[in-house]
N, C-alpha and C positions, 0 to 999 in steps of 0.2 A: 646779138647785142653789138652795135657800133660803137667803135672807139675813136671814129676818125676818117674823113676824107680827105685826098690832098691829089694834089695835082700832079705831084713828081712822086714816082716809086719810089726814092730812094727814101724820103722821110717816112711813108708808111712803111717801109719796112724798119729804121731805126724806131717806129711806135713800135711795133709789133715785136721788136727784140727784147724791148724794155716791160713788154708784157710779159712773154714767156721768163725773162728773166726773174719775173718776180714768182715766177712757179704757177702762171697761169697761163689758156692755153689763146693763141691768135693766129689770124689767118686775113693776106691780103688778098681782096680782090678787086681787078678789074671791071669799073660798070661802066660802059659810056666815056671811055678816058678818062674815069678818076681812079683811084685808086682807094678803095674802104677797106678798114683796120676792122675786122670782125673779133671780139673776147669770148664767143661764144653764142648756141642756141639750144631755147629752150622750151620743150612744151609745158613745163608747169611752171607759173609765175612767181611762186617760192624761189625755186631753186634760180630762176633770172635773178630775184631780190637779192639771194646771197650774192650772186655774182659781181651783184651792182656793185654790192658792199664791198666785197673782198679788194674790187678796183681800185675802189673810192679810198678805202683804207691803206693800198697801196701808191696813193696817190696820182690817179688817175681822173679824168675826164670822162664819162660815158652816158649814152643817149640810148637809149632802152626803143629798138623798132619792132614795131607788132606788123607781122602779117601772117 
């Protein structure tokens, strides 16, 4: 689950602290020179829903990637 791409480390990682700080879990990586804000992956699409929610509810942004 993406939360977030950005050009400078430094703000994907302020998303990523502000995830974990709400008691959930993230992970920045490097693709191609950007930097993406991961909340999470999952192979049943339930437990993605909650997660969605639980962001959303913590007032977060997220964009749900299938592969």
């Amino acid at each position: 689950m993406q939360a977030g791409v950005f050009s400078d480390n430094k703000r994907a990682v302020v998303i990523q602290n502000e995830i974990l700080q709400s008691g959930l879990e993230a992970v920045v990586t490097e693709i191609d020179g950007q930097f993406v804000v991961y909340a999470g992956a999952f192979r049943e699409k339930a437990n993605a829903d909650q997660r969605v929610q639980a962001l959303k509810d913590a007032g977060f942004d997220v964009f749900m990637k299938y592969e």
